[in-house]
Backbone as CSV, one residue per row, in Angstrom:
resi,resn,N_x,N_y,N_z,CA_x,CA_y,CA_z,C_x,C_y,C_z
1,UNK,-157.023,0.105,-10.743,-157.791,1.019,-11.540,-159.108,1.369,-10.842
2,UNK,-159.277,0.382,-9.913,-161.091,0.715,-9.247,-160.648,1.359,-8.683
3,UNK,-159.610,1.080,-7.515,-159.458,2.254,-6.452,-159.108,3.481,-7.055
4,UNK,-158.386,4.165,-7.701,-158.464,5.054,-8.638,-159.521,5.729,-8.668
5,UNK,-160.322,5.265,-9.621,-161.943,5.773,-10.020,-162.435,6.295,-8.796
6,UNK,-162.767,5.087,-7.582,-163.466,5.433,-6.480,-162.578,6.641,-6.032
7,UNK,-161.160,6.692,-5.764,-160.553,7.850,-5.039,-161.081,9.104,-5.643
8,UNK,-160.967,9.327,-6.826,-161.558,10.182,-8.134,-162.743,11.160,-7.423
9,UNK,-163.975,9.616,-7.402,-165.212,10.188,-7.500,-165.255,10.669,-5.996
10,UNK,-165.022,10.155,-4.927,-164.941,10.390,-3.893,-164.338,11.673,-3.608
11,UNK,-163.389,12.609,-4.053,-162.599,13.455,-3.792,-163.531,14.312,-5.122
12,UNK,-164.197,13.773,-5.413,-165.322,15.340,-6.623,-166.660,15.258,-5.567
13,UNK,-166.884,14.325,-4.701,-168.135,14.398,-4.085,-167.522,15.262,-2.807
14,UNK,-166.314,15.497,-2.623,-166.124,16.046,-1.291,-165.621,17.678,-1.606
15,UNK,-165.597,17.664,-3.040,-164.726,19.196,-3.800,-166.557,20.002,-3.869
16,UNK,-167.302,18.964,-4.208,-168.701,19.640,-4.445,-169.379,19.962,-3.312
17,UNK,-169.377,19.311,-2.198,-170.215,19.461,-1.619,-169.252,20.850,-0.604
18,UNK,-167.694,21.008,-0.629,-167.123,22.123,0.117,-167.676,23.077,-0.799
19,UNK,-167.730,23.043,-1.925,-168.493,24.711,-2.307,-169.594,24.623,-2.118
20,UNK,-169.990,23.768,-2.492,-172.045,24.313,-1.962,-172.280,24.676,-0.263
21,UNK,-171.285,24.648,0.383,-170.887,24.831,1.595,-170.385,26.246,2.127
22,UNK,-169.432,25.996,1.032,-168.868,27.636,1.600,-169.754,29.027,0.847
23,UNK,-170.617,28.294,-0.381,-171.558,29.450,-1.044,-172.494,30.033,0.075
24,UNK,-173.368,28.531,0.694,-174.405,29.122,1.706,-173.420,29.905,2.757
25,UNK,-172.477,29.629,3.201,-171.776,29.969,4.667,-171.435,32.012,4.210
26,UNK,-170.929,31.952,2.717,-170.522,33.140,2.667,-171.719,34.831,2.214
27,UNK,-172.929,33.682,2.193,-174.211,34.411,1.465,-174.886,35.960,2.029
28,UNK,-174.512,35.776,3.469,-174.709,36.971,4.003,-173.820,37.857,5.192
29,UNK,-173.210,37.943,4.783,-171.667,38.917,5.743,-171.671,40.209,4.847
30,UNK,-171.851,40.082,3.696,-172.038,41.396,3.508,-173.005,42.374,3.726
31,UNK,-174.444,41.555,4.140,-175.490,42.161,4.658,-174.896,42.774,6.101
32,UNK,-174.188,41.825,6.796,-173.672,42.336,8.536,-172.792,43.367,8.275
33,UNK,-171.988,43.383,7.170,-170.929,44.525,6.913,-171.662,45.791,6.867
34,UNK,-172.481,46.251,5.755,-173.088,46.960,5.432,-173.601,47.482,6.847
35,UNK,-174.720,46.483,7.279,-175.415,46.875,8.669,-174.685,48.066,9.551
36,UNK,-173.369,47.040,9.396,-172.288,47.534,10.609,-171.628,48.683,10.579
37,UNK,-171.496,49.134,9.028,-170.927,50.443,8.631,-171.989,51.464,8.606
38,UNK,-173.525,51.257,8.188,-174.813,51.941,8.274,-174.608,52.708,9.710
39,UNK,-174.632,51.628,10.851,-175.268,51.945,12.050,-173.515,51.802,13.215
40,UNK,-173.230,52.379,13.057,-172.139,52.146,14.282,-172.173,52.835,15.502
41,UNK,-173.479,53.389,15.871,-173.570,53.591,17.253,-174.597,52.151,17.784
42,UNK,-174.923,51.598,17.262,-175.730,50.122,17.318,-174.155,49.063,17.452
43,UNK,-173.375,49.508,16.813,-172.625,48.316,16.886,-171.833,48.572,18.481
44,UNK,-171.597,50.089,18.934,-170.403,50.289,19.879,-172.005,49.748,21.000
45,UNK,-172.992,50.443,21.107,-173.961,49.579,22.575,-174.186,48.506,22.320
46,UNK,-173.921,47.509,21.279,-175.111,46.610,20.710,-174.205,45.555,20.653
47,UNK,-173.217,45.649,20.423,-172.057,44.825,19.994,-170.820,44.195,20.727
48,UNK,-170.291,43.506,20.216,-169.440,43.094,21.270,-168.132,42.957,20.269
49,UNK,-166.769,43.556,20.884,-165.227,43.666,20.104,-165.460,44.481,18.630
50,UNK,-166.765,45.354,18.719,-166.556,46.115,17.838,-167.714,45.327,16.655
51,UNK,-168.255,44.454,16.673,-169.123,43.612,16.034,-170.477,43.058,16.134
52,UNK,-171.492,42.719,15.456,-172.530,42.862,15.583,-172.910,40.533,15.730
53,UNK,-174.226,40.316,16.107,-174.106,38.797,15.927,-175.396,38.819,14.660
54,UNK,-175.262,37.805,14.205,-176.628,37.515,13.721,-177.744,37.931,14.071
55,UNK,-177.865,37.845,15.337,-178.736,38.383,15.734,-179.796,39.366,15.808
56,UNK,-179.114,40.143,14.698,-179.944,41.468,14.227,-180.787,40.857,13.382
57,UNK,-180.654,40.266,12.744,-182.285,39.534,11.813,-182.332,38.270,12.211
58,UNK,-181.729,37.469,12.581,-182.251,35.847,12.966,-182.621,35.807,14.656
59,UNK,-183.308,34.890,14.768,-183.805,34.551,16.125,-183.061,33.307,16.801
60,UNK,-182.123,33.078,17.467,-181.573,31.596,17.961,-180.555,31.099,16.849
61,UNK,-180.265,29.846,16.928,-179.173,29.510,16.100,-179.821,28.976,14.580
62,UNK,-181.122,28.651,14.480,-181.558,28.864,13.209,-181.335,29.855,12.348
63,UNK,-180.613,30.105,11.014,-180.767,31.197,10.908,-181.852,31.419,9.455
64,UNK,-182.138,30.221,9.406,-183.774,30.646,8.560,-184.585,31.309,9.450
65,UNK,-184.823,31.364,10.531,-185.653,31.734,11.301,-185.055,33.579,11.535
66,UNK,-185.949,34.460,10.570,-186.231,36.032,11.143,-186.710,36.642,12.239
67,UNK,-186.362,37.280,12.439,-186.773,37.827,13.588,-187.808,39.118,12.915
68,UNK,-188.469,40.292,13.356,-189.508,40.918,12.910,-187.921,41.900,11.441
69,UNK,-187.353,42.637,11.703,-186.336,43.592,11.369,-186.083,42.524,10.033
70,UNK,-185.687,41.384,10.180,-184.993,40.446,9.373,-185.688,40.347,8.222
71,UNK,-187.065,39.778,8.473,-188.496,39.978,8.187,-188.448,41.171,6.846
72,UNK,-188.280,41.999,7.427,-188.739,43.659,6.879,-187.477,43.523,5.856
73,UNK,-186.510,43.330,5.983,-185.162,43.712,5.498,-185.548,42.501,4.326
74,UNK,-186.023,41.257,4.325,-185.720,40.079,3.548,-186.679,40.976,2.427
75,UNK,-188.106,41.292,2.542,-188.806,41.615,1.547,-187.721,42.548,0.836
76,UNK,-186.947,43.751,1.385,-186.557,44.702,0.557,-185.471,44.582,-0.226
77,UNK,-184.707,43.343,-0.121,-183.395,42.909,-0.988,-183.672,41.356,-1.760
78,UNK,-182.946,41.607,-3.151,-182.753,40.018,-3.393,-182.107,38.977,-2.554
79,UNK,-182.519,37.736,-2.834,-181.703,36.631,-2.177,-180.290,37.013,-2.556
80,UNK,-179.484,36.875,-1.440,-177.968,36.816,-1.603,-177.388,37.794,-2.248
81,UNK,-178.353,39.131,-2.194,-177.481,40.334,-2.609,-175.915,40.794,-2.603
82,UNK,-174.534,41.229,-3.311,-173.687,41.511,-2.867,-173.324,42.595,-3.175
83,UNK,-174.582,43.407,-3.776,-174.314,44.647,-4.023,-174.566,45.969,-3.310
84,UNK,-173.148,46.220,-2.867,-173.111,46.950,-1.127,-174.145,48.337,-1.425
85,UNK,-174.384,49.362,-2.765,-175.329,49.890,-2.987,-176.328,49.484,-2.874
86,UNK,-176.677,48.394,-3.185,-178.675,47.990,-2.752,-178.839,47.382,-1.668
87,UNK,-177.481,46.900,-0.754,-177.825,46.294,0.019,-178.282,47.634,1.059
88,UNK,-177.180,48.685,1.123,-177.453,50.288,1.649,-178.702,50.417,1.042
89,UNK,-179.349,50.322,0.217,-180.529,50.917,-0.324,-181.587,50.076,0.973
90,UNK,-181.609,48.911,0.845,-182.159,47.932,0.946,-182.455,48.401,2.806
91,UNK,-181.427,48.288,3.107,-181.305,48.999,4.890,-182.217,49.704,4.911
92,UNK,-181.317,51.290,3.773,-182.491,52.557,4.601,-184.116,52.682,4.512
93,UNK,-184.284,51.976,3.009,-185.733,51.418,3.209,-186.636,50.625,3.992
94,UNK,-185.756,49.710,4.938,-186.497,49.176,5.770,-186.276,49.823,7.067
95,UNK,-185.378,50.763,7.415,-185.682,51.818,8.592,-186.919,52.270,8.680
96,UNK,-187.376,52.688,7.284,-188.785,53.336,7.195,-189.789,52.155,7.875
97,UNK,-189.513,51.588,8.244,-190.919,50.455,8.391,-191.433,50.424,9.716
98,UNK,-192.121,50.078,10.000,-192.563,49.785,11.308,-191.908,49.011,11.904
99,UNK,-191.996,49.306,13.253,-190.823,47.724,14.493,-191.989,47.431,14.520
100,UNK,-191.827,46.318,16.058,-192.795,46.337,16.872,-192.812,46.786,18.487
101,UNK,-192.056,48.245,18.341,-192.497,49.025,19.384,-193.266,50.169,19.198
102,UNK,-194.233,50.181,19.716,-195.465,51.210,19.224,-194.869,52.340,19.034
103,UNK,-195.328,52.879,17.982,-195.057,54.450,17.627,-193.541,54.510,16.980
104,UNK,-192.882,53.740,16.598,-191.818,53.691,15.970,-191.472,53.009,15.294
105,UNK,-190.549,53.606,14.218,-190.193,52.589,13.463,-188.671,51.726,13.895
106,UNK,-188.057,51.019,12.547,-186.455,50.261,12.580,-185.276,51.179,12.801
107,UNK,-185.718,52.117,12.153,-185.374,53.566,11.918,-184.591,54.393,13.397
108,UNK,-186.250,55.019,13.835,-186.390,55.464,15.158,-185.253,54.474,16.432
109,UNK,-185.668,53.207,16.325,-184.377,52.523,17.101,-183.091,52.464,16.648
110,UNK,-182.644,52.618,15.758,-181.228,52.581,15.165,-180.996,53.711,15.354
111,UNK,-181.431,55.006,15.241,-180.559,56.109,15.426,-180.505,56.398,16.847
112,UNK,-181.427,55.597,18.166,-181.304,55.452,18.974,-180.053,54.434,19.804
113,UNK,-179.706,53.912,19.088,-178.464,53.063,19.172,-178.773,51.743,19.811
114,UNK,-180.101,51.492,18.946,-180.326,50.040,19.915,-180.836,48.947,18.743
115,UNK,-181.222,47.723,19.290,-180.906,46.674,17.661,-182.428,47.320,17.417
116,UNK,-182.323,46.797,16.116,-184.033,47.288,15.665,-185.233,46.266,16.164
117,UNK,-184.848,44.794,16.213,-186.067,43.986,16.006,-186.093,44.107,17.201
118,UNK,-187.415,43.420,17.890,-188.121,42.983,19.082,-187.404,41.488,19.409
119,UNK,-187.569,41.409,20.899,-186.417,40.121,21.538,-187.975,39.433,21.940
């Protein structure tokens, strides 16, 4: 009967912790989707097999860590948005913003076909 119980609890500590797992893992692909359908002359120079990396808002393999674009984009959407209208909203509003290449904006580089943030 113990082993039981323990198998039990053991197999709810491993059922819980795969979703709190796959929630964070699945939280932002629809932001890259969106991106990717927004801007697809960014994805064919920018990209590789047709696809974009993280890299457009995170810096390195952290991906708490923004990059300037990421930055701009985080203020203009809720956490974990999946709503492909605001997340589109959310984009073209932060085109409007400033990069950090003088005299242009996120904008100005994306229709240029290049990533928006600064490396």
């Amino acid at each position: 009967m113990k082993g039981l119980m323990r198998g039990m609890m053991v197999a709810g500590c491993v059922a819980g912790l795969a979703i709190g797992f796959s929630t964070r893992v699945e939280a932002r692909p629809p932001y890259k989707g969106a991106f990717e359908k927004q801007y697809p002359d960014v994805v064919k120079k920018e990209g590789k097999d047709g696809k974009l990396t993280c890299a457009v808002c995170h810096e390195g393999d952290d991906k708490k860590k923004r990059n300037n674009y990421g930055e701009a984009l985080a203020k203009n959407i809720t956490k974990n948005e999946k709503d492909e209208a605001k997340i589109k909203e959310a984009l073209e509003k932060t085109s409007k913003e400033k990069s950090a290449v003088k005299d242009k904006t996120f904008g100005d580089l994306l229709k240029d076909g290049k990533l928006p943030a600064s490396k």
